[in-house]
Backbone as JSON Lines, residues from 0, in Angstrom:
{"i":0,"aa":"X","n":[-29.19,-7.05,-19.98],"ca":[-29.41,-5.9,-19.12],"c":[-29.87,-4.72,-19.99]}
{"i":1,"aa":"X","n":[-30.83,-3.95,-19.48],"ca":[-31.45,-2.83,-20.52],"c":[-30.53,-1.85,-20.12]}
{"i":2,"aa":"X","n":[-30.48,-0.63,-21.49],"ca":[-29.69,0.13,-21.54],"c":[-30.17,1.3,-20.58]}
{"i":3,"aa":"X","n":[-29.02,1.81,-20.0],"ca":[-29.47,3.05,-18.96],"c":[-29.85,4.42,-20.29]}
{"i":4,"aa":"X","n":[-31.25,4.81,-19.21],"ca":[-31.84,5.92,-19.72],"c":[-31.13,7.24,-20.03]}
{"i":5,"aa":"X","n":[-30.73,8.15,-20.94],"ca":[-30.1,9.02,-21.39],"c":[-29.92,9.57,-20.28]}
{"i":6,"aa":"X","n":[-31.08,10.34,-19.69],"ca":[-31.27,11.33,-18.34],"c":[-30.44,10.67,-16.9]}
{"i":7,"aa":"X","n":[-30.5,9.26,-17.03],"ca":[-29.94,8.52,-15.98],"c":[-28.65,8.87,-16.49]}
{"i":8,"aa":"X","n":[-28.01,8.64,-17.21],"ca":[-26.59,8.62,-17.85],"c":[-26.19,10.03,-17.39]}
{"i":9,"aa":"X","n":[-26.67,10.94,-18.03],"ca":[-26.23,11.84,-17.38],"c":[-25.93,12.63,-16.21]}
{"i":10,"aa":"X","n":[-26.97,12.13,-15.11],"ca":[-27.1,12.65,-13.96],"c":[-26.15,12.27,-13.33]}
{"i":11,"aa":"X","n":[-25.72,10.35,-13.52],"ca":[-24.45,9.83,-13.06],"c":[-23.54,10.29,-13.83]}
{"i":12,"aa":"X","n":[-23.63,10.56,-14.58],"ca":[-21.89,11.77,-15.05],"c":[-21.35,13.06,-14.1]}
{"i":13,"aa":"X","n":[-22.7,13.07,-14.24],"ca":[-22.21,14.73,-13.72],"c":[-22.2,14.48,-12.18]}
{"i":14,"aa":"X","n":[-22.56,13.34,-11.61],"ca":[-22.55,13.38,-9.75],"c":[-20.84,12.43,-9.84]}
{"i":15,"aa":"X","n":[-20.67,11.73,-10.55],"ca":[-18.98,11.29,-10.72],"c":[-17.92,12.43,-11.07]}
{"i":16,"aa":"X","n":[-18.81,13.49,-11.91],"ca":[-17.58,14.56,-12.21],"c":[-17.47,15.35,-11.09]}
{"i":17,"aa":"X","n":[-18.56,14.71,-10.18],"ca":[-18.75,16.52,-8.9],"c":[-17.76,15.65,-7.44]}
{"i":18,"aa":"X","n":[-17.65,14.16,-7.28],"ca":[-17.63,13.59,-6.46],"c":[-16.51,12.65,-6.91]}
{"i":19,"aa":"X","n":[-15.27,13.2,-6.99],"ca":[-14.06,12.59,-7.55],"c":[-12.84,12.55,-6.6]}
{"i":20,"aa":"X","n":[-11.92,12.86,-6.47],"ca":[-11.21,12.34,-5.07],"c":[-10.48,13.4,-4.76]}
{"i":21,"aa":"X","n":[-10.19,14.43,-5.36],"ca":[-9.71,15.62,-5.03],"c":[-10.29,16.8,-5.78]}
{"i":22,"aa":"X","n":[-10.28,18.04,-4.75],"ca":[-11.32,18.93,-5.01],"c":[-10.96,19.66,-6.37]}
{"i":23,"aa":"X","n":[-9.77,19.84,-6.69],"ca":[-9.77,20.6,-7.74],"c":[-10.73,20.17,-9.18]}
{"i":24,"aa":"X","n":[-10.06,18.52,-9.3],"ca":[-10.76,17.48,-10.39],"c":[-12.65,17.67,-9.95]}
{"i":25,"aa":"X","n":[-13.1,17.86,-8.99],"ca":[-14.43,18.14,-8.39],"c":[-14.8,19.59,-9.28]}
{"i":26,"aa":"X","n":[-13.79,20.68,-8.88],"ca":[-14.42,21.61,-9.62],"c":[-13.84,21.72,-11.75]}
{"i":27,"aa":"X","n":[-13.51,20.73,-11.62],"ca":[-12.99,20.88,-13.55],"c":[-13.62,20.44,-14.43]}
{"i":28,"aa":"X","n":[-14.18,19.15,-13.28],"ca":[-14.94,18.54,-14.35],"c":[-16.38,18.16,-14.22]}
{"i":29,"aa":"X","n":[-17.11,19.03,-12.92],"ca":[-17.92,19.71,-13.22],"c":[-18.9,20.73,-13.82]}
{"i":30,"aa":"X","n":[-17.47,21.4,-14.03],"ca":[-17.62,22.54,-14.75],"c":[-18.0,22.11,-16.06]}
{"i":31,"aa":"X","n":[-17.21,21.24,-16.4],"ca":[-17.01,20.46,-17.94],"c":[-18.67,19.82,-17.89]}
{"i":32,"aa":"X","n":[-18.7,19.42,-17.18],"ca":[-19.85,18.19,-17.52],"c":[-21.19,19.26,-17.28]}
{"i":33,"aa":"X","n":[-21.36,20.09,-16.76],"ca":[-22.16,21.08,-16.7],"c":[-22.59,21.82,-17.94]}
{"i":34,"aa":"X","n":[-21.17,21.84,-18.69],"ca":[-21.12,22.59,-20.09],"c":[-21.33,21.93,-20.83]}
{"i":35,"aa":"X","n":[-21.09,20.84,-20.97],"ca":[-21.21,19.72,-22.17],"c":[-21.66,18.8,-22.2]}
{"i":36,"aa":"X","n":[-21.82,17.72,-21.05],"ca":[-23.2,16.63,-20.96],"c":[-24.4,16.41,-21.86]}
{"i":37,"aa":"X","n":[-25.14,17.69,-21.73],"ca":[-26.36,17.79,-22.07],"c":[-26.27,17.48,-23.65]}
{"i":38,"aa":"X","n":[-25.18,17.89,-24.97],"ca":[-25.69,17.94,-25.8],"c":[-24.78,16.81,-26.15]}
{"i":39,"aa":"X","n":[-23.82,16.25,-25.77],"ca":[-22.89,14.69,-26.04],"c":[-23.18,13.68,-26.64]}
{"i":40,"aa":"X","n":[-22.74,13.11,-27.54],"ca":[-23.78,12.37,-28.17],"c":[-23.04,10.94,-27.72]}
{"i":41,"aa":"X","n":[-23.99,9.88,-27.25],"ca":[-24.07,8.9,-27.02],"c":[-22.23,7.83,-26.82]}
{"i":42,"aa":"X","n":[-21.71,8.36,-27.98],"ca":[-20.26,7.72,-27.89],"c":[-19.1,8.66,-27.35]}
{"i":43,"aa":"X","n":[-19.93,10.25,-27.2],"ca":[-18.88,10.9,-26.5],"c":[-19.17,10.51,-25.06]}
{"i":44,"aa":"X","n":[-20.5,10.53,-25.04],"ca":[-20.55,9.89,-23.15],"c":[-19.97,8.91,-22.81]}
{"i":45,"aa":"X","n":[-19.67,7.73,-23.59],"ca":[-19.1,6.25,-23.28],"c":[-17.28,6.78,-23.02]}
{"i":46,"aa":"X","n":[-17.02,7.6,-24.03],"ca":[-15.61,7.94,-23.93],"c":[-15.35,8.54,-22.13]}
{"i":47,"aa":"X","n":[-16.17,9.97,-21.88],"ca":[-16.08,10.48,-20.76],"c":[-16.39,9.98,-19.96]}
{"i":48,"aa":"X","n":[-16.9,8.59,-19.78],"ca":[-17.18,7.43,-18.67],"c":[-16.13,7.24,-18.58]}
{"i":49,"aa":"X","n":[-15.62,6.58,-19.48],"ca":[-14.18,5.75,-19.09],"c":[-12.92,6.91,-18.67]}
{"i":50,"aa":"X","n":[-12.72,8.17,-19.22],"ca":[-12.41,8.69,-18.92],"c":[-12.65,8.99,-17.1]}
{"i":51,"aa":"X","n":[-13.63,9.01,-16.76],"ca":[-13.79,8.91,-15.12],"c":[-13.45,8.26,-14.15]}
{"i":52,"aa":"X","n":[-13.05,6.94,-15.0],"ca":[-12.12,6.21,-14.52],"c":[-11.05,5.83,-14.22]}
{"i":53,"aa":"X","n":[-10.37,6.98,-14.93],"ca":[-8.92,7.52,-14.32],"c":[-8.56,7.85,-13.48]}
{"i":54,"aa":"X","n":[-7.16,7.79,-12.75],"ca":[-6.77,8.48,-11.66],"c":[-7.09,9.78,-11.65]}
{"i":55,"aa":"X","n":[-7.2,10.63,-10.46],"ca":[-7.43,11.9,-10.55],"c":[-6.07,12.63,-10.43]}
{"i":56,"aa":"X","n":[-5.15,12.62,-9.85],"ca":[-3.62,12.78,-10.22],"c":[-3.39,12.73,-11.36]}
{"i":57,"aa":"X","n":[-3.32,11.93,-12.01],"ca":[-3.52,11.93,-13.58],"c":[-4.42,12.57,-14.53]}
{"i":58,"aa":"X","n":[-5.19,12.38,-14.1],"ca":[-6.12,13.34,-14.85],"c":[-5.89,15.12,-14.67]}
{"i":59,"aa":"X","n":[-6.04,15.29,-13.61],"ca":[-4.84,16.89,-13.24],"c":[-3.77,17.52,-13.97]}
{"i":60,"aa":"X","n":[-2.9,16.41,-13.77],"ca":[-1.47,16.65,-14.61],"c":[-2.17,16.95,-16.31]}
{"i":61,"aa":"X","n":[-3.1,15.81,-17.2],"ca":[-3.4,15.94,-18.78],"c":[-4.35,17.52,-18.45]}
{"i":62,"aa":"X","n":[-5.03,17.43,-17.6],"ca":[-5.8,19.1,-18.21],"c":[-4.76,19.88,-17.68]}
{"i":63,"aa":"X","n":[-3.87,20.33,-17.18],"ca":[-3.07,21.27,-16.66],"c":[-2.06,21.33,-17.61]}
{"i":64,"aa":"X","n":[-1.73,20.39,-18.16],"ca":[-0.91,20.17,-19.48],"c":[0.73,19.91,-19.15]}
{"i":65,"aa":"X","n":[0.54,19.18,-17.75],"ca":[2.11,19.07,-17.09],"c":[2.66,17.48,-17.64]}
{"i":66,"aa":"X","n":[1.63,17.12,-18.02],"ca":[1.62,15.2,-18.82],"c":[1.25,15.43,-20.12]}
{"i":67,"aa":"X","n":[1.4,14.33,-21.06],"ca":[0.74,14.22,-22.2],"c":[-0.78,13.15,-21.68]}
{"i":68,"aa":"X","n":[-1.67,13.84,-22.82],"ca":[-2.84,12.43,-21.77],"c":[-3.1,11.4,-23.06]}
{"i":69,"aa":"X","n":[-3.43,10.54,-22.72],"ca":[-3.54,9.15,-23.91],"c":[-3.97,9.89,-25.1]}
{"i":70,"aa":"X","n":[-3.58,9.14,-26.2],"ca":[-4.4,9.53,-27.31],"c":[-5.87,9.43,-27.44]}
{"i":71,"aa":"X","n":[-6.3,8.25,-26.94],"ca":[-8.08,8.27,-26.94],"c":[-8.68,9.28,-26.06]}
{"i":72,"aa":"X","n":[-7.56,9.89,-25.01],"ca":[-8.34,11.29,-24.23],"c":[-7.96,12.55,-24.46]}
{"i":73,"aa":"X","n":[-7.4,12.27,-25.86],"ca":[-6.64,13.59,-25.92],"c":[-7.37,15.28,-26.33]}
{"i":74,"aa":"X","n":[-8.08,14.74,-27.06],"ca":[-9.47,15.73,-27.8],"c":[-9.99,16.4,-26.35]}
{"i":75,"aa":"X","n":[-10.57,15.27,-25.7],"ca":[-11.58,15.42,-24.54],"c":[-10.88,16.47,-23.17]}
{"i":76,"aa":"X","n":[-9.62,16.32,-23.37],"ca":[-8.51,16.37,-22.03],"c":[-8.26,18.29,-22.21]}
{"i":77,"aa":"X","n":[-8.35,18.67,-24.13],"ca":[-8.0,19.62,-24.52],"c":[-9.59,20.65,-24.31]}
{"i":78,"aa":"X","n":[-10.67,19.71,-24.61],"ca":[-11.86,20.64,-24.07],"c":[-12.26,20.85,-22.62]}
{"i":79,"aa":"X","n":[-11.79,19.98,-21.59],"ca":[-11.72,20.07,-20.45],"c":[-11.11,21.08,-20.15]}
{"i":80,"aa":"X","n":[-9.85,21.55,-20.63],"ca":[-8.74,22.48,-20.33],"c":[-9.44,23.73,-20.91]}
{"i":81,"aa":"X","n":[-10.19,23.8,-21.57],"ca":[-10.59,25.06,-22.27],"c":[-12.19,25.87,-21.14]}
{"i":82,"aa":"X","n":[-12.91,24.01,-21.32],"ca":[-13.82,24.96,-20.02],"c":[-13.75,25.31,-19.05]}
{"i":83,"aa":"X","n":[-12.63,24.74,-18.27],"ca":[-12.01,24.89,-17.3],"c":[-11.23,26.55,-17.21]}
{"i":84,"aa":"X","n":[-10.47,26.62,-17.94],"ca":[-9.94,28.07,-18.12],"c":[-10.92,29.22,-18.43]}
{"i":85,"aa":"X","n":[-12.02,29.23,-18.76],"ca":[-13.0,30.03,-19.25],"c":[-13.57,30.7,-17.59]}
């Protein structure tokens, strides 16, 4: 299977970060992916994929900082929280 096109990659990031299951996670990580998508380099996008694939309850609780969030999302969970607060 050929690899999806950068521009494709991103557009489906950012329509998964806008179209997530509760509105708050809709506006956080939009925001996020708005801010940071564009310049991500290739293995940070694979991370924030899978990251999308988290619960959104869960994911809430790690940027709000009411959970600890995995170690492989932990970097990502702490810049979320920052664009988010901005």
């Amino acid at each position: 299977m050929a690899e999806e096109p950068r521009d494709h990659k991103i557009k489906r990031l950012h329509m998964r970060s806008m179209r997530r299951g509760i509105k708050e996670m809709d506006l956080i990580l939009s925001a996020y992916a708005q801010a940071e998508l564009a310049q991500m380099s290739d293995a940070r996008m694979a991370l924030y994929d899978s990251l999308l694939s988290e619960n959104d309850q869960d994911l809430y609780q790690w940027v709000t900082g009411q959970s600890a969030a995995p170690d492989q999302f932990a970097e990502m969970i702490s810049e979320i929280s920052m664009v988010f607060q901005k």
